[in-house]
N, C-alpha and C positions, 0 to 999 in steps of 0.2 A: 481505493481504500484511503490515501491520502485525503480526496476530498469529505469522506467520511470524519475520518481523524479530525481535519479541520474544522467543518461544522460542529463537533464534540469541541474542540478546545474553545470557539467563539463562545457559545451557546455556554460553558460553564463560566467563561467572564462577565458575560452581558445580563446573564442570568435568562437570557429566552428558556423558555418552555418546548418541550422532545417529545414529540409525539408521533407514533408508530402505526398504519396502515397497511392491511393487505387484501388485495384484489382478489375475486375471487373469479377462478378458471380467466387469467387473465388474455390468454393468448385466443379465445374463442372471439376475443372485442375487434378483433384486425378485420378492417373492410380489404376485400382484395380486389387488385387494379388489374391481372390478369387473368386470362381463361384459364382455368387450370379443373385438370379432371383427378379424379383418385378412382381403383378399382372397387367393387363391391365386397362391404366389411361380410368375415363368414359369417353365417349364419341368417344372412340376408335375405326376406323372401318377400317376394311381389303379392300387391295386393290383390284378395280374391275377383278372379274373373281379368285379370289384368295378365299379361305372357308377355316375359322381358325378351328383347331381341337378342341375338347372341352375343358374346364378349360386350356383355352392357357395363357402362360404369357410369360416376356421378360425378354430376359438376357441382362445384362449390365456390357457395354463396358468400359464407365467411368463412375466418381463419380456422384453421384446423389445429392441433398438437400433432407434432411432427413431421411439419411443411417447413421447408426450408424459410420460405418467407415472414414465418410465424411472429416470431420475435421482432422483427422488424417492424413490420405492421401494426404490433402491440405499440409498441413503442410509439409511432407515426399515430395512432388516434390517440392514445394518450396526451400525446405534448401538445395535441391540436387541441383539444379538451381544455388546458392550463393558460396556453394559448388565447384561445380565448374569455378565458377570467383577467386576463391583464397580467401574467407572467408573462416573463421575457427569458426566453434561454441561453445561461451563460455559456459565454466563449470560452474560459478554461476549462469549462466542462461540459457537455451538455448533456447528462443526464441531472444536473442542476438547473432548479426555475427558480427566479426570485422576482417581486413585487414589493414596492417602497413608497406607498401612494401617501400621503399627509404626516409623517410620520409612524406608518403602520406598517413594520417589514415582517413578511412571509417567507422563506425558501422551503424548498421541494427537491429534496433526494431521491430519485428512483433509480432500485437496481431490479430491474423482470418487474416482479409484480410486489416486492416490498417498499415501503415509501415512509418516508423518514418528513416529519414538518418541524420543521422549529417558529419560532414568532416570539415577538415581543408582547404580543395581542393575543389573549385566549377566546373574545370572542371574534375575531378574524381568521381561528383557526377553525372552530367552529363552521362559521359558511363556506369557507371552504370543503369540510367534510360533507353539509348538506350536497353543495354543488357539484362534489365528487358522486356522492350517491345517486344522484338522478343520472348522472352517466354511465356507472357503473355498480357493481356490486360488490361490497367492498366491507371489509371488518374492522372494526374500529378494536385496538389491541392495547388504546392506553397508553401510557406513559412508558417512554424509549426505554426497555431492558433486554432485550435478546435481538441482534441483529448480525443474519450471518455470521452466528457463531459465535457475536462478540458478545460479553456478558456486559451489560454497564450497568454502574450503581450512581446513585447520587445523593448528594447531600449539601450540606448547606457549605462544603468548603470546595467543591470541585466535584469534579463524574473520573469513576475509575473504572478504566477496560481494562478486560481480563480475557484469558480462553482457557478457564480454570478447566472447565468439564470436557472439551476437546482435551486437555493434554494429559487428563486422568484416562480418558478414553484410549491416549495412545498408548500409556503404558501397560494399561491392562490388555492389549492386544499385540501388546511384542511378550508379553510375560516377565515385566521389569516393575511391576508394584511396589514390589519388597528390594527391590536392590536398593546395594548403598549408594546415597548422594554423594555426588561430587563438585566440588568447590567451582570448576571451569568446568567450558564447556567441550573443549581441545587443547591438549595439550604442547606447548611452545616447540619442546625438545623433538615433537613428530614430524617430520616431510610427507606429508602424502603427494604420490609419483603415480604416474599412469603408466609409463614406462619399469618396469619391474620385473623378478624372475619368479613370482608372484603366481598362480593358477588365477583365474576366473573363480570366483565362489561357482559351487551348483545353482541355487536359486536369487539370480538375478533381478528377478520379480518381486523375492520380497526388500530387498533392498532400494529399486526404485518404489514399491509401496511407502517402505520407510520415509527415504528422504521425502517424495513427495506432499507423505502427510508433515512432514516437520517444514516445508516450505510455505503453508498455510498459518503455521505458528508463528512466520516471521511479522504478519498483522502486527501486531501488541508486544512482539519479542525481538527487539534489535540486539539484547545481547546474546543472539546463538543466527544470526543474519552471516557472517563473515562464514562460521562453518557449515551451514547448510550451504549457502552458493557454494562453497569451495566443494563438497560432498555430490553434488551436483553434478559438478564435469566429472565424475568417472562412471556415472549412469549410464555409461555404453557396455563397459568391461569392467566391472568393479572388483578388487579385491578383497582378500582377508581384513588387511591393514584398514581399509575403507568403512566394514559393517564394522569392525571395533569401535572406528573413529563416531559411526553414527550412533552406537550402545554407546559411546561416553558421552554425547550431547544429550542422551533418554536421562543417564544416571544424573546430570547435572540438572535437568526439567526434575525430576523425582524433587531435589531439594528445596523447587523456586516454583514448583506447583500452582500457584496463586497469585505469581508477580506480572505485573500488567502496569501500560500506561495510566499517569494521574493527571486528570488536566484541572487545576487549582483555579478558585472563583477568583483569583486576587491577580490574573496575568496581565501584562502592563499591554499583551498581543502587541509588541514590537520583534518584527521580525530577524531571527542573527541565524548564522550558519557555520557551517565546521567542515574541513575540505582536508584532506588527508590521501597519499599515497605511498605506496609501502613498494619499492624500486628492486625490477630482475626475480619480486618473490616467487615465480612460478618457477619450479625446477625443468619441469617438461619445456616449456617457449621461453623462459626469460623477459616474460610478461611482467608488466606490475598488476599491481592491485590496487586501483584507490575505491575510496569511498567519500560521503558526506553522509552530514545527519542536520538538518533542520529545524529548529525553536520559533514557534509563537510567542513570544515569552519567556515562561519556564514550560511552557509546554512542547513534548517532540510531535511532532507532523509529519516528518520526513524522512525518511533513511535509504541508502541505498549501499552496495559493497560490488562491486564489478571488477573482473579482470580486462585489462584496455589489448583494444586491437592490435596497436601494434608493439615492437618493444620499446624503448627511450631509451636516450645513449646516455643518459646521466641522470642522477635524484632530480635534478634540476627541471629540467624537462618535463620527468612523470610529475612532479606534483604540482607544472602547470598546465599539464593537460588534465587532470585531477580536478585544478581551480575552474577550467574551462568547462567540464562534468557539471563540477557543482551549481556555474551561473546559471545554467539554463534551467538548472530546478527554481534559484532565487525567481527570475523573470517568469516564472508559469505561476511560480505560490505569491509576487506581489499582484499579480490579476487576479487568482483566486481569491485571497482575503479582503479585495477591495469589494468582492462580489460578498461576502460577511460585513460590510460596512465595518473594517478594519483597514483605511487603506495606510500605504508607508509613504508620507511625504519626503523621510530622510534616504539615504544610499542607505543600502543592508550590508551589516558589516558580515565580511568572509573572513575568518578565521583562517590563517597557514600557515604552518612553522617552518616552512623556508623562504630563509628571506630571501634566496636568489629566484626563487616564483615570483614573488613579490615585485620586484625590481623588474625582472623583464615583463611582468603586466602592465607597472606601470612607465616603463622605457618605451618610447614611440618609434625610438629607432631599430631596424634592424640592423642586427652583426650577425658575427661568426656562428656564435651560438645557436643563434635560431632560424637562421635563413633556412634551416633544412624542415623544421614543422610547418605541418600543412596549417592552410590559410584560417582553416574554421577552428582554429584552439587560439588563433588571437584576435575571435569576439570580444573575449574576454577584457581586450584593451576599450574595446567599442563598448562595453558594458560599464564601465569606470569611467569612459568620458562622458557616459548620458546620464550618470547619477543613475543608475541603477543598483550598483555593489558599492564595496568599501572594504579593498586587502586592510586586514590586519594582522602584525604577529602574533604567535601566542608562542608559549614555550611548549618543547614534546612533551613532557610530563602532563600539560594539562590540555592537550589536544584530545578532544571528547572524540574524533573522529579516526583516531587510532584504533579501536574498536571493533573496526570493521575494513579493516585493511589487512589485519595479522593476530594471530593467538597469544593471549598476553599470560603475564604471570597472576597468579591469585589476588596480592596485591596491588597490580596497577590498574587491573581487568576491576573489580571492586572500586578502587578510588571514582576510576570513570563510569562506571555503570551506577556509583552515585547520585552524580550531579546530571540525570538524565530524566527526572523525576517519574523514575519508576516506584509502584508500590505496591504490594499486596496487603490487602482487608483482610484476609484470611486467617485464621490461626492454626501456627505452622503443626501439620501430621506427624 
């Protein structure tokens, strides 16, 4: 979904054109490489004068729906198809194909059988469709607004995602329509513990129903990202305390209904990041929590909120294994947007408000301090000397990646869920 995300924010700066394809019965197109038998479908009867031998079954020619290999093989004649029109398939992604022949660029998103084109060139998008047709059989759906759920609009100032109708969807199936909105989405003063004197709720099913469907909302919704992962780990034994926690994140969607990512025509698509850890916040391990959240621009592409494997014996620490999280997203997203013809000639600047992070990323030497972290959190160093990154401080107040490390107050949670360029089109119910 990120490289989704991305191609949405290029594509509203560049001004390429979004157009939307889907394959039809696409899984019947897989050539199959091995013998493979299935038994005979009921109902099945041999032709007259014809007496099938016992235990008959049937070998198959192509792919089937609900062959393990299905999908696969979809996929494998497809990319051979693209393949050979002169796509080349990229390395940070490969369900991404792109073509750049004279000044004419093409990219090709597929997920199954939906397929997303952007271009500079509407008649190069064009022969591509013929040339998809002769291969396949395939729907031409127009101009990019419904994709997996996402709603997108556009206009002449930028494309806005949304998952307006998934999250009216989900309230109307918990029976929270009519409840009152609330201002956040967790509230700071709560600890949720897994450890407790606590009962098991009775229906644990609808609780992991719950969170699971609000884990799909986290597409276009970074501000309720920190309390759904956190909601998350108690999916085994969940409590009271737990479903309230997940009806307060329902009552806070009721008032934000419509609010969705905005990717603005006017983005400069220079890449910055925000790198955040929140130290010992787990009660049960004495885990932190860091996160990061990623800009094109002004546009977000990225986000992530994870509790880290092990514990850190100081703020210090988590939020440079934090910084070490976040580079490896810089290093995937500067080869992905070079593949948008957005590349970053400069280091990407990493946001981090402690400056003893800071120091020891950019200190060569080891001491006391760090000799005990393992070898792979000070890439990070190796990442600064190849012009990759670029630590910089920012003060906690305006740490955008605070967010999603821990449950903030109405006012701060706001300030930063501001400058995030989220927006909704809607007019508020």
């Amino acid at each position: 979904m990120t490289t989704v995300k991305t191609l949405l924010a290029v594509a509203a700066a560049k001004g390429w054109s979004l157009t939307q394809l889907d394959i039809s019965n696409a899984f019947l197109n897989g050539d199959l490489e091995e013998e493979i038998y299935m038994t005979l479908p009921p109902g099945y009867t041999a032709k007259p004068g014809t007496v099938l031998p016992p235990n008959a079954v049937c070998r198959l020619k192509k792919s089937l729906y609900g062959l393990k290999q299905a999908s696969r093989q979809w996929f494998i004649k497809f990319s051979s198809v693209l393949l050979r029109l002169g796509f080349k398939k990229s390395h940070a992604d490969h369900t991404l194909f792109v073509k750049n022949e004279g000044g004419i660029y093409v990219a090709v998103l597929v997920y199954v059988d939906d397929i997303i084109i952007t271009s500079n060139n509407d008649s190069a998008v064009d022969t591509l469709k013929v040339n998809l047709t002769e291969a396949f059989r395939l729907r031409d759906l127009g101009p990019l607004r419904y994709f997996l759920g996402l709603e997108i609009a556009r206009s002449v100032k930028g494309i806005s995602v949304c998952q307006r109708k998934y999250t009216l969807e989900l309230l109307e199936e918990a029976g929270l329509t009519d409840c009152k909105p609330s201002s956040i989405p967790m509230e700071p003063s709560i600890k949720l513990v897994q450890d407790s004197a606590e009962p098991v709720i009775d229906d644990i099913g609808l609780y992991r129903k719950l969170v699971g469907k609000m884990m799909y909302l986290t597409i276009t919704r970074p501000d309720i990202t920190y309390v759904v992962y956190k909601l998350c780990q108690f999916a085994s034994a969940p409590k009271n305390s737990h479903l309230q926690a997940a009806f307060k994140v329902l009552r806070y969607l009721k008032g934000t209904v419509g609010l969705g990512l905005f990717y603005s025509a006017e983005s400069n698509l220079v890449l910055t990041g925000f790198t955040d850890a929140d130290w010992l916040s787990c009660p049960d391990t004495r885990r932190s929590t860091s996160g990061y959240c990623m800009f094109l621009g002004n546009s977000l592409i990225s986000w992530k909120s994870k509790k880290k494997q092990v514990v850190s014996n100081s703020s210090a620490e988590s939020e440079y294994r934090a910084m070490e999280f976040a580079s490896r997203e810089v290093v995937w997203l500067r080869t992905l947007v070079a593949e948008f013809l957005a590349p970053q000639p400069k280091p990407v600047p990493l946001f981090c408000d402690s400056t003893a992070a800071i120091h020891i990323a950019s200190n060569p030497v080891f001491h006391e301090r760090t000799k005990h972290i393992e070898g792979d959190c000070h890439q990070v160093r190796d990442r600064i000397s190849a012009g990759f990154i670029k630590t910089i401080h920012v003060r906690t107040g305006q740490q955008l990646a605070d967010i999603f490390t821990k449950p903030l107050f109405p006012a701060q949670f706001n300030a930063l869920l501001s400058k995030m360029a989220l927006k909704s089109i809607y007019v508020p119910s």
